[in-house]
N, CA, C and O atoms as a MOPAC input file, in Angstrom:
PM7 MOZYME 1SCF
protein

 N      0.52800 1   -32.24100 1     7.10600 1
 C     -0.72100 1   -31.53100 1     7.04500 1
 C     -0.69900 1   -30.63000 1     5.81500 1
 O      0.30000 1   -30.00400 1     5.46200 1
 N     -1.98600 1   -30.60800 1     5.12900 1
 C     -1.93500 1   -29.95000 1     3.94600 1
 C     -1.81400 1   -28.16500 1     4.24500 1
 O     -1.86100 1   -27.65300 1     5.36300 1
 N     -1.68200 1   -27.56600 1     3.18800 1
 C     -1.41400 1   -25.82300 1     3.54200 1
 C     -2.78500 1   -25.59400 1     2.80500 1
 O     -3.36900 1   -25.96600 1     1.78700 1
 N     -2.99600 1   -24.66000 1     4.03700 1
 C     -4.59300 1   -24.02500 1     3.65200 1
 C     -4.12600 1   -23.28600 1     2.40400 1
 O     -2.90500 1   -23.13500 1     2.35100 1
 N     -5.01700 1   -22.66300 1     1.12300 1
 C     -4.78000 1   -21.69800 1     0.15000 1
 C     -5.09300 1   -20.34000 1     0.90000 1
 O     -5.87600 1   -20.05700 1     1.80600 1
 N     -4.03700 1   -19.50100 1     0.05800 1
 C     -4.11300 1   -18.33100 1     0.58700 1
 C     -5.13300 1   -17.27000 1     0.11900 1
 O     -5.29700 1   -17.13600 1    -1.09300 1
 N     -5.82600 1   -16.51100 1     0.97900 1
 C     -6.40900 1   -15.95600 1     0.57000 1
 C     -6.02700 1   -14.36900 1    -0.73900 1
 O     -6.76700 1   -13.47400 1    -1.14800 1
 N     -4.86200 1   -14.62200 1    -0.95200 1
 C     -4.45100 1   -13.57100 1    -1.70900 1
 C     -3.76500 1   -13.83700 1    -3.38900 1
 O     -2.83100 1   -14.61500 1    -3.58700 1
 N     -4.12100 1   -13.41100 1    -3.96800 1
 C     -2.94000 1   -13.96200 1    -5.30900 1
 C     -1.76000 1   -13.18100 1    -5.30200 1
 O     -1.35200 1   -13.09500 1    -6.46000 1
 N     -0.94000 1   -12.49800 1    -4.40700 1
 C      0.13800 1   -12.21200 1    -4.19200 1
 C      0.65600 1   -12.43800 1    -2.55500 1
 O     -0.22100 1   -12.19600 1    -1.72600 1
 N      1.64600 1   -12.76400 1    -2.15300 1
 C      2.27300 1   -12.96500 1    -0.99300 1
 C      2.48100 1   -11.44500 1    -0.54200 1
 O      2.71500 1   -10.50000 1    -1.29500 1
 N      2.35500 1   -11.41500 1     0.74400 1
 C      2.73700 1    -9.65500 1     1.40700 1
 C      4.30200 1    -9.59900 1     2.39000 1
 O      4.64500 1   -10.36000 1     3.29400 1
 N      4.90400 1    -8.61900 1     1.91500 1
 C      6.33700 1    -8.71300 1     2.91500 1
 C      6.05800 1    -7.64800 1     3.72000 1
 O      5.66200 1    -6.59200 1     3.22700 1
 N      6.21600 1    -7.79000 1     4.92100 1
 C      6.34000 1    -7.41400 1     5.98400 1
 C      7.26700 1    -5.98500 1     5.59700 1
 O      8.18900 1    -6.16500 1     4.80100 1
 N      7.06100 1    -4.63100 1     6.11000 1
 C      7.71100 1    -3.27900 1     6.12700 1
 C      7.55400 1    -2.54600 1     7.16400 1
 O      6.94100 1    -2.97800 1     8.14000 1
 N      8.02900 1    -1.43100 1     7.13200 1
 C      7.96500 1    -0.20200 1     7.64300 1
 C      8.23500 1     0.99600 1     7.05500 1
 O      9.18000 1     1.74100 1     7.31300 1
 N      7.29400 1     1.16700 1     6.18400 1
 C      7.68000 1     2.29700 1     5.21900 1
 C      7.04900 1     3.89100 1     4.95300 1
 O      5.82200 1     3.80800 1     4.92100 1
 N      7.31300 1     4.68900 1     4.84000 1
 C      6.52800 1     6.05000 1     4.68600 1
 C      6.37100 1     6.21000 1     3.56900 1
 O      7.15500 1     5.94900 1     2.65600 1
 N      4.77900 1     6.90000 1     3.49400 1
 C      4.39300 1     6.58800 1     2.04300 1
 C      3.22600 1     7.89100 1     2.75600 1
 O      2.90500 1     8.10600 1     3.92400 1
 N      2.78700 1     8.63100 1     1.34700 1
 C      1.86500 1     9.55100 1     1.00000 1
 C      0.60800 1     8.99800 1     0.15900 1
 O      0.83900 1     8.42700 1    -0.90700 1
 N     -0.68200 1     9.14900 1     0.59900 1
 C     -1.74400 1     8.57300 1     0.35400 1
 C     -2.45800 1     9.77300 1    -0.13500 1
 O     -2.76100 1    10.64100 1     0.68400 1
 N     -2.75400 1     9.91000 1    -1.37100 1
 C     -3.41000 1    11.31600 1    -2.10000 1
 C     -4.52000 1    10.68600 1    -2.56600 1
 O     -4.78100 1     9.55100 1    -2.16700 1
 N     -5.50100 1    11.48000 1    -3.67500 1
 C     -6.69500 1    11.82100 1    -4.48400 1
 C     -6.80400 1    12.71300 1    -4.63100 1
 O     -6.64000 1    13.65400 1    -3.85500 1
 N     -7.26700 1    12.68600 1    -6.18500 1
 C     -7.26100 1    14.00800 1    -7.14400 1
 C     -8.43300 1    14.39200 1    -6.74800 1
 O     -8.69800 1    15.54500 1    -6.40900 1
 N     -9.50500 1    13.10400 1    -6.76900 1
 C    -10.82700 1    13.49600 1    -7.05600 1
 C    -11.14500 1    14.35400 1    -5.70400 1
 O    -11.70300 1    15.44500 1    -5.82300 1
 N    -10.85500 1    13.95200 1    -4.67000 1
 C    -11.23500 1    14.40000 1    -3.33900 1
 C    -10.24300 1    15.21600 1    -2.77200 1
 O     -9.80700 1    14.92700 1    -1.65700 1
 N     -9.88200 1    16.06300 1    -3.30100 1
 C     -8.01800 1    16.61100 1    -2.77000 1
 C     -7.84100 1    16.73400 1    -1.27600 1
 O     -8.01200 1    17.63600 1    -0.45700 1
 N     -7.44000 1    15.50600 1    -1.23900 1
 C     -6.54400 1    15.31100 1     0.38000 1
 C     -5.18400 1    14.81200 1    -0.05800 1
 O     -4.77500 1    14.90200 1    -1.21500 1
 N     -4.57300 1    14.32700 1     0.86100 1
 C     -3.44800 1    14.11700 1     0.48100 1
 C     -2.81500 1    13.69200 1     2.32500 1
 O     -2.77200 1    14.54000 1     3.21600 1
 N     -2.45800 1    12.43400 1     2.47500 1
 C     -1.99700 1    11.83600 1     4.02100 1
 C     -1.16100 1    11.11000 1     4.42100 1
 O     -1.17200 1     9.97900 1     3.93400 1
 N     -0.15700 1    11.41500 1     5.39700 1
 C      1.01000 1    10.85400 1     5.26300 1
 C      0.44500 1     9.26000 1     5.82600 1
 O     -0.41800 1     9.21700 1     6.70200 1
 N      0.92200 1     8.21200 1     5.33600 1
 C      0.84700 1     7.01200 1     6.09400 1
 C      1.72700 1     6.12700 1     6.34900 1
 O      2.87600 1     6.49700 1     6.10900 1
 N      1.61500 1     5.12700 1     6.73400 1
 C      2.91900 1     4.00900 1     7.08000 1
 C      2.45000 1     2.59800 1     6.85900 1
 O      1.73300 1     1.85700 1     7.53100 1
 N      3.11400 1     2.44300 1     5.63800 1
 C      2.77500 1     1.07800 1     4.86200 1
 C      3.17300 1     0.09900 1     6.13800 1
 O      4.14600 1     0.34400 1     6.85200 1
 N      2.39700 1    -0.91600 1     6.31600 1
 C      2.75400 1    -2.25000 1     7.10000 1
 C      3.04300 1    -3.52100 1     6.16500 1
 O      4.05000 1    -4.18500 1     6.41000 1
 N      2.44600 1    -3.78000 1     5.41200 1
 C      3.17600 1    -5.10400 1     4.50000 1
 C      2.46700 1    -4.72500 1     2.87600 1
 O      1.45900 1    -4.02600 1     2.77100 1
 N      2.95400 1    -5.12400 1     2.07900 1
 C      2.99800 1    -4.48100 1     0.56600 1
 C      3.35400 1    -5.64900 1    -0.23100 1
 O      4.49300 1    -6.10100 1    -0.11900 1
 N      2.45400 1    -6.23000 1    -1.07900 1
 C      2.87900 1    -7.12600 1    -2.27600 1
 C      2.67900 1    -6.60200 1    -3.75700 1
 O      2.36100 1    -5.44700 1    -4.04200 1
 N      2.85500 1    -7.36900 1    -4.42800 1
 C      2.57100 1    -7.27200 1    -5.89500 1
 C      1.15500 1    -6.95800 1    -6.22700 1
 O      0.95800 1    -6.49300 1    -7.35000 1
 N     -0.06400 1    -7.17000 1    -5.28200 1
 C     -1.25100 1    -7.01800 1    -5.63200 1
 C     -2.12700 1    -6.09000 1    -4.59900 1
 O     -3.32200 1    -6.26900 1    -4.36100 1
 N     -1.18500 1    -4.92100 1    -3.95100 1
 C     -1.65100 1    -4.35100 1    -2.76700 1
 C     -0.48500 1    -4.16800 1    -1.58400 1
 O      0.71300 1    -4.45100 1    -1.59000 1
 N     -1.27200 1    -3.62600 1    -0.65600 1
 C     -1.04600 1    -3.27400 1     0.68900 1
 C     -2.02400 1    -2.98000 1     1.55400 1
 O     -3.19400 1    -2.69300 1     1.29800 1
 N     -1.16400 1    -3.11800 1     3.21800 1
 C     -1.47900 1    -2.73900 1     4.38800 1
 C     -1.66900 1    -1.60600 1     4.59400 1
 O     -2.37600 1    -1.59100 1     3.58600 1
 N     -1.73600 1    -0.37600 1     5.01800 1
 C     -1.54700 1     0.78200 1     5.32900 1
 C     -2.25800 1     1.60300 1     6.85100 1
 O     -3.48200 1     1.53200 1     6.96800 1
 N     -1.90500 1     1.92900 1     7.33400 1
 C     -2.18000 1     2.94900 1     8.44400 1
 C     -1.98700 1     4.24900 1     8.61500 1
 O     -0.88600 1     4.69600 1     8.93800 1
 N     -3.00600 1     4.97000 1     8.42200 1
 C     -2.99200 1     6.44700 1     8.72100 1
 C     -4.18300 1     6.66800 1     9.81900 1
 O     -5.00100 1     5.93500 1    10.37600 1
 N     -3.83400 1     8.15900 1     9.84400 1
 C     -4.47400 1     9.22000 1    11.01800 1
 C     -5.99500 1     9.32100 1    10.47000 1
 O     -6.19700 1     9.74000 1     9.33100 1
 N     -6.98900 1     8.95100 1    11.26100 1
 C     -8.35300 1     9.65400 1    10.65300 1
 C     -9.17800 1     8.50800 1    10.15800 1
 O     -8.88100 1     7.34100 1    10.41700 1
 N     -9.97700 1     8.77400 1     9.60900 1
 C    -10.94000 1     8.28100 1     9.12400 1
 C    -10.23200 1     6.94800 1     7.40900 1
 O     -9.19900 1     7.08800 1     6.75400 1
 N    -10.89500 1     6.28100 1     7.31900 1
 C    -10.50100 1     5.57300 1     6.32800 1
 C    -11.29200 1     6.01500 1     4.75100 1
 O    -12.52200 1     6.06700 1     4.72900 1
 N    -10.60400 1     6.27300 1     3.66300 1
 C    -10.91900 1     6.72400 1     2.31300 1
 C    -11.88600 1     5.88900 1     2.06400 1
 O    -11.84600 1     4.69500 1     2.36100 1
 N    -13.20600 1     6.68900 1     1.27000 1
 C    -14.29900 1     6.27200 1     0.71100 1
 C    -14.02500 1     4.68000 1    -0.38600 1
 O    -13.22000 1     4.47100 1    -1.29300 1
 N    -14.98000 1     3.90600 1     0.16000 1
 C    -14.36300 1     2.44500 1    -0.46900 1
 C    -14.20900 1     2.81400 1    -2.01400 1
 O    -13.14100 1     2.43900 1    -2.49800 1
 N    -14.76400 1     3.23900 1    -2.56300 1
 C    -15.00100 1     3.82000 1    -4.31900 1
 C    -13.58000 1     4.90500 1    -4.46200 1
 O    -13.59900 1     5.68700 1    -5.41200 1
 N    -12.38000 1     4.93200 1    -3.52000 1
 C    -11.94200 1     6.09200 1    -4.15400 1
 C    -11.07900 1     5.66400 1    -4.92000 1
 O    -10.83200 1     4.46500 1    -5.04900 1
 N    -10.46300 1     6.65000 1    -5.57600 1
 C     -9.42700 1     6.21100 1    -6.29500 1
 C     -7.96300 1     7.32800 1    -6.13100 1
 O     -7.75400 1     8.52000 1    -6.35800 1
 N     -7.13900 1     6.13700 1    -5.59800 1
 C     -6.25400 1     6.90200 1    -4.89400 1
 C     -4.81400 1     6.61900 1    -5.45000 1
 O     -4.57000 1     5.85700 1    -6.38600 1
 N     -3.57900 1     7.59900 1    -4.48400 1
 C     -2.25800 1     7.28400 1    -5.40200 1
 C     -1.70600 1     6.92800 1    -3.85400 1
 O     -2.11600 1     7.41100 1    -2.79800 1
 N     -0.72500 1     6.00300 1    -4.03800 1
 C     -0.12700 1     5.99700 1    -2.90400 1
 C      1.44600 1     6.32500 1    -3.49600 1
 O      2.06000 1     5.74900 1    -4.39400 1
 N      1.85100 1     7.47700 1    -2.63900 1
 C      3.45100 1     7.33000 1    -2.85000 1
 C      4.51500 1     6.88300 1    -2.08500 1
 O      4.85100 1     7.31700 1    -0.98400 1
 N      5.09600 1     5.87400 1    -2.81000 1
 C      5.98000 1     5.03900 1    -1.63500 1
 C      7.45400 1     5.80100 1    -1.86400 1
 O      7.99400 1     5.84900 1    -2.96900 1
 N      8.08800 1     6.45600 1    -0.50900 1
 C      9.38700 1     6.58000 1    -0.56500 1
 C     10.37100 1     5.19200 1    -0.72700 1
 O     10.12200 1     4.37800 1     0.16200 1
 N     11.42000 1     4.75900 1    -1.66200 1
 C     11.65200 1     3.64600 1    -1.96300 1
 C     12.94800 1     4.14000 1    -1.88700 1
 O     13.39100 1     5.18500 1    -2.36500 1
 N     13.72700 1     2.95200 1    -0.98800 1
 C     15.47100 1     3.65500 1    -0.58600 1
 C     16.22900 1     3.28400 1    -2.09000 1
 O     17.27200 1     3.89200 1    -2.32900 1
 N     15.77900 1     2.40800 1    -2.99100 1
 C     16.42500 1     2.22900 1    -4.23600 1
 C     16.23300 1     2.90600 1    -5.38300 1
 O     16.80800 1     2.57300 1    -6.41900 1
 N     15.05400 1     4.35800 1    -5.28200 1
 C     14.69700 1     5.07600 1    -6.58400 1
 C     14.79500 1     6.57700 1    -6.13700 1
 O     14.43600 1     7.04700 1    -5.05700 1
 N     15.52400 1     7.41400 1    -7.51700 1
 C     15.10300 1     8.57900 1    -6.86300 1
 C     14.42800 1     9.50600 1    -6.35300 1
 O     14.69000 1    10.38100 1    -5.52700 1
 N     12.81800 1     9.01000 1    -7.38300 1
 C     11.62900 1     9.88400 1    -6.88300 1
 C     10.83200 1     8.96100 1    -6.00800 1
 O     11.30800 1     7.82500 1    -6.00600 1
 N      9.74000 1     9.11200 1    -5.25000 1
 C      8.97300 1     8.30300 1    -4.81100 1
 C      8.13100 1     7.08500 1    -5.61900 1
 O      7.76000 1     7.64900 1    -6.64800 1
 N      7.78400 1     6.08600 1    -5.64900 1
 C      7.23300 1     5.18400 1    -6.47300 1
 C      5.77700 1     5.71700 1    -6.69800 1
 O      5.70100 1     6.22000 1    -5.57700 1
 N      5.13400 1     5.86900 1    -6.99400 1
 C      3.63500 1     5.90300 1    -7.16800 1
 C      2.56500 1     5.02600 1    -7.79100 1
 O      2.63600 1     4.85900 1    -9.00800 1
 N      1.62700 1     4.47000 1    -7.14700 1
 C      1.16000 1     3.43800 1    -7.42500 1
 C     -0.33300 1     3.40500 1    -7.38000 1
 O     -0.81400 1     2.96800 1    -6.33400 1
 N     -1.30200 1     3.85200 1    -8.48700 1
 C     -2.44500 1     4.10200 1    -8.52200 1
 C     -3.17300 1     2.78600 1    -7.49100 1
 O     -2.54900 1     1.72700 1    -7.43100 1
 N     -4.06400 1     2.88200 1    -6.96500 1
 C     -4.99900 1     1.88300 1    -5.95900 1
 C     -6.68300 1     2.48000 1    -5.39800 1
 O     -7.38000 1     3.49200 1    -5.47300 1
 N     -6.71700 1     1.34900 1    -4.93100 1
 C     -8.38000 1     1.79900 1    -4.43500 1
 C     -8.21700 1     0.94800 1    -2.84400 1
 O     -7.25300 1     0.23900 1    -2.55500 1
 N     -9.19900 1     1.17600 1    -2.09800 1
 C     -9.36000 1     0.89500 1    -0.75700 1
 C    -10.58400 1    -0.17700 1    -1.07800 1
 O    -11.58800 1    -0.15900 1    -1.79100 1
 N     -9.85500 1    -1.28300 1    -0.01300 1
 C    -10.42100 1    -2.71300 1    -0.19400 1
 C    -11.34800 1    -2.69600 1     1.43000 1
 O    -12.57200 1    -2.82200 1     1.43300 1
 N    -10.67300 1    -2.55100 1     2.51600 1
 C    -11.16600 1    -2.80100 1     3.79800 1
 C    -10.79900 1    -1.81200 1     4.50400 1
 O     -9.75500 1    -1.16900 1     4.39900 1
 N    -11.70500 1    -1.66400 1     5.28200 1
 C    -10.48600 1    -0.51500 1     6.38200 1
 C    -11.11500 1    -1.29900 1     7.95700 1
 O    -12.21400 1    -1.82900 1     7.80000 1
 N    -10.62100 1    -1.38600 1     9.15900 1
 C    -10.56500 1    -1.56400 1    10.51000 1
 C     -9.75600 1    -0.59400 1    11.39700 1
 O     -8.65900 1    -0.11000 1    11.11600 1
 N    -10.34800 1    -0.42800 1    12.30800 1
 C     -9.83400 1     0.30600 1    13.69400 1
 C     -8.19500 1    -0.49100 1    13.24200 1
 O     -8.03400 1    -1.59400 1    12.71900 1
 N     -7.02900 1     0.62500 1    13.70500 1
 C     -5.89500 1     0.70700 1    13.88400 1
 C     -5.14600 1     0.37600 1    15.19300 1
 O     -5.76300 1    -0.24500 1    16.05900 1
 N     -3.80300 1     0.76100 1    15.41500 1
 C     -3.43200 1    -0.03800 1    16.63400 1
 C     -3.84500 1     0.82400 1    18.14300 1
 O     -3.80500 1     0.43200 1    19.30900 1
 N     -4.29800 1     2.31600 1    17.47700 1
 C     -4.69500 1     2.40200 1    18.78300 1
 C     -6.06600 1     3.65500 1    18.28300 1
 O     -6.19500 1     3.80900 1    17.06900 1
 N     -6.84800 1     4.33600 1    19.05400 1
 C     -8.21800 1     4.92400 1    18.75800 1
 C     -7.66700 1     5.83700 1    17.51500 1
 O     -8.28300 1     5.69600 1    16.45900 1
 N     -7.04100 1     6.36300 1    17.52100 1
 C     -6.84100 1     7.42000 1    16.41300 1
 C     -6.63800 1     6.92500 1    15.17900 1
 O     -7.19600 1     7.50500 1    14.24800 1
 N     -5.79000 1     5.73800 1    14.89900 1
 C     -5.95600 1     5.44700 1    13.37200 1
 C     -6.45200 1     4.22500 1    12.68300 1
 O     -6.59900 1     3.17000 1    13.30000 1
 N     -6.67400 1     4.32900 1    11.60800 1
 C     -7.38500 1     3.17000 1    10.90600 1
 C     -6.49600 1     2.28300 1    10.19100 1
 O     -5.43200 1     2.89000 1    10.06700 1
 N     -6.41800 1     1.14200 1     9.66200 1
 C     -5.73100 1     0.22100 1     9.12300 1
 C     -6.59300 1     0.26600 1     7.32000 1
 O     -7.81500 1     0.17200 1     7.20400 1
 N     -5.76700 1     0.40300 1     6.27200 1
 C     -6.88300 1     0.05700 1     5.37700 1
 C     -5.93600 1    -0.78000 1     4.16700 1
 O     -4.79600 1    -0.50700 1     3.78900 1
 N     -6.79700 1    -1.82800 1     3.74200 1
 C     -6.01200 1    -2.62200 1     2.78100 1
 C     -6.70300 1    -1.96700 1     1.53200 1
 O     -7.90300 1    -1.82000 1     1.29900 1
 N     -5.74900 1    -1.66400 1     0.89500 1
 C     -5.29900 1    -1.05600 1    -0.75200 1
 C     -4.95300 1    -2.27800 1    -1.55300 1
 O     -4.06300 1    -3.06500 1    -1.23400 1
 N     -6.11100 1    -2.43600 1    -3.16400 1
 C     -5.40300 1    -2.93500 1    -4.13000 1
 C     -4.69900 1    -2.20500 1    -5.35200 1
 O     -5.11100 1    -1.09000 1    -5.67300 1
 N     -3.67300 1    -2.78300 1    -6.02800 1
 C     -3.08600 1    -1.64900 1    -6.80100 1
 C     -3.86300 1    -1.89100 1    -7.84900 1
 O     -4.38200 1    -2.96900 1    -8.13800 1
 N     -3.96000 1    -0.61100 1    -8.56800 1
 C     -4.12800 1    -0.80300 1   -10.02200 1
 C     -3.62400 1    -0.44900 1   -11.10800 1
 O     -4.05900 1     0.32400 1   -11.96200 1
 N     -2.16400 1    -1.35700 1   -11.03500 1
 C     -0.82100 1    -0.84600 1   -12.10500 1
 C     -1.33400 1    -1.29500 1   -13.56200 1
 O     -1.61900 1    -2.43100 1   -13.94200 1
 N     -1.37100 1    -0.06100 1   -14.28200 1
 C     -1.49700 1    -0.07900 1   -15.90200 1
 C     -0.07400 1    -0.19200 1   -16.35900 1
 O      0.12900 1    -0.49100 1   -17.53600 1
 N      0.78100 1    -0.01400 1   -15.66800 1
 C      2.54600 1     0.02600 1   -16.47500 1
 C      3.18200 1    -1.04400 1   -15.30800 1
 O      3.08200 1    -1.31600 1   -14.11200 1
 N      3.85200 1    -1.41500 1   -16.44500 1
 C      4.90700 1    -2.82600 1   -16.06500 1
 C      6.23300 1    -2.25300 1   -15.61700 1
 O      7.06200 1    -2.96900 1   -15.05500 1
 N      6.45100 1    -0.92400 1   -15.86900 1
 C      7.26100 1    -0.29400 1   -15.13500 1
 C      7.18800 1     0.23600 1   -13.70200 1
 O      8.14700 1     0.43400 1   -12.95600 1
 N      6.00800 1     0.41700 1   -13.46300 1
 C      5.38600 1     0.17400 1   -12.24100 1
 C      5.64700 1    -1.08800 1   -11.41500 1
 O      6.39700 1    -1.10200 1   -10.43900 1
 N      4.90600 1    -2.25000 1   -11.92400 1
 C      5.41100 1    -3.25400 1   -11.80700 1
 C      6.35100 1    -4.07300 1   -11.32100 1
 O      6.14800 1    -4.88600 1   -10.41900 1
 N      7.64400 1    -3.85400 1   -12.02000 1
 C      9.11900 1    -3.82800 1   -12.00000 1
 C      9.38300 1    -3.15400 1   -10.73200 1
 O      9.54400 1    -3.77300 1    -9.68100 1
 N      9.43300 1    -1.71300 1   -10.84800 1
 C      9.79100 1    -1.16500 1    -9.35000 1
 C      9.04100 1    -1.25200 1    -8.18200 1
 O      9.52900 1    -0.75900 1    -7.16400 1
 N      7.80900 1    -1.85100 1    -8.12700 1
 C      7.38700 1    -1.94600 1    -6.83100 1
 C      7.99400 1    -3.68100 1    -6.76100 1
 O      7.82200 1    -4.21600 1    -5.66600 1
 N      8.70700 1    -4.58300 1    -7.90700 1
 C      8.75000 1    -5.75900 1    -7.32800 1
 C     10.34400 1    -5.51200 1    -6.67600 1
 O     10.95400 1    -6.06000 1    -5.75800 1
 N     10.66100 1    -4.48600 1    -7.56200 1
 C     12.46700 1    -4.32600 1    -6.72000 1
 C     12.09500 1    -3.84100 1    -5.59200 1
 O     12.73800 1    -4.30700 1    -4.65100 1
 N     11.04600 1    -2.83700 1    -5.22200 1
 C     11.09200 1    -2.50000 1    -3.93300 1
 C     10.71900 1    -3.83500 1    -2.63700 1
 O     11.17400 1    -4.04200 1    -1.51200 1
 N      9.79000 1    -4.45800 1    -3.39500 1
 C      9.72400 1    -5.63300 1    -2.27700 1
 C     11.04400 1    -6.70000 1    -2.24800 1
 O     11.33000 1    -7.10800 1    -1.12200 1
 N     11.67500 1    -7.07300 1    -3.09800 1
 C     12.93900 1    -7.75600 1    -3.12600 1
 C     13.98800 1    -6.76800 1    -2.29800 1
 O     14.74000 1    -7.46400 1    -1.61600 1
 N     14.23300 1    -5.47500 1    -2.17200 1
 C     14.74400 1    -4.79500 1    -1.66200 1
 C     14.64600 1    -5.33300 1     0.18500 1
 O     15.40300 1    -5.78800 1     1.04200 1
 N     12.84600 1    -4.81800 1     0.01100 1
 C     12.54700 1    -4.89400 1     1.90300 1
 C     12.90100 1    -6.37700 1     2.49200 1
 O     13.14200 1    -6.36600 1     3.69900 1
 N     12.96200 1    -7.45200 1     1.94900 1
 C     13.10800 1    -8.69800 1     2.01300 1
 C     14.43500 1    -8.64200 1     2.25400 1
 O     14.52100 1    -9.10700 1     3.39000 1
 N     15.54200 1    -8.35800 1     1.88700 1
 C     17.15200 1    -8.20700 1     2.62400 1
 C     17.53500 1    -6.71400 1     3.23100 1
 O     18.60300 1    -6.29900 1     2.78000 1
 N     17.04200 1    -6.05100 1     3.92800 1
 C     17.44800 1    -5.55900 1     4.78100 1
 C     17.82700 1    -5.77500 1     6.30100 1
 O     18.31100 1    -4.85000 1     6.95400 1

């Protein structure tokens, strides 16, 4: 049987990660918990309401292989009810201008993949 195409141009690995969800423009700033994370985005779940689809946001990923947190400019793609009434699910695309960026969010997913 043939394989359906995927709806994504990057594959997502499966995590459990803590990560800080900020904006300058709107100064909040929210802890969340990445659920799966590729090269072209993420899953994410936090407390509250889901970020204005237009925002423009930073997500900071604590990464067990770097010393500071990764940071990874993005915007909010979808958001849906979460796993239970209180939080929302929202898919984030990135929008990496540096290949150093790049690089360390691909070590971080090669990382989550052998643990």
């Amino acid at each position: 049987m043939a394989r359906a195409p995927h709806f994504r141009a990057f594959a997502r690995c499966p995590v459990n990660l803590v990560a800080t969800l900020s904006s300058a423009e709107r100064s909040f700033s929210r802890t969340v918990r990445v659920l799966n994370v590729g090269l072209g985005g993420a899953c994410i779940e936090l407390a509250g309401a889901a970020p204005a689809p237009a925002a423009r946001l930073s997500l900071h990923v604590v990464a067990p292989h770097l010393w500071d947190p990764l940071t990874i400019p993005a915007e909010p793609v979808w958001s849906t009810p979460g796993s239970d009434d209180a939080t929302t699910r929202v898919g984030v695309r990135f929008v990496c201008e540096s290949g150093a960026t790049l690089r360390a969010l691909n070590e971080l997913i090669l990382a989550q993949r052998y643990d």
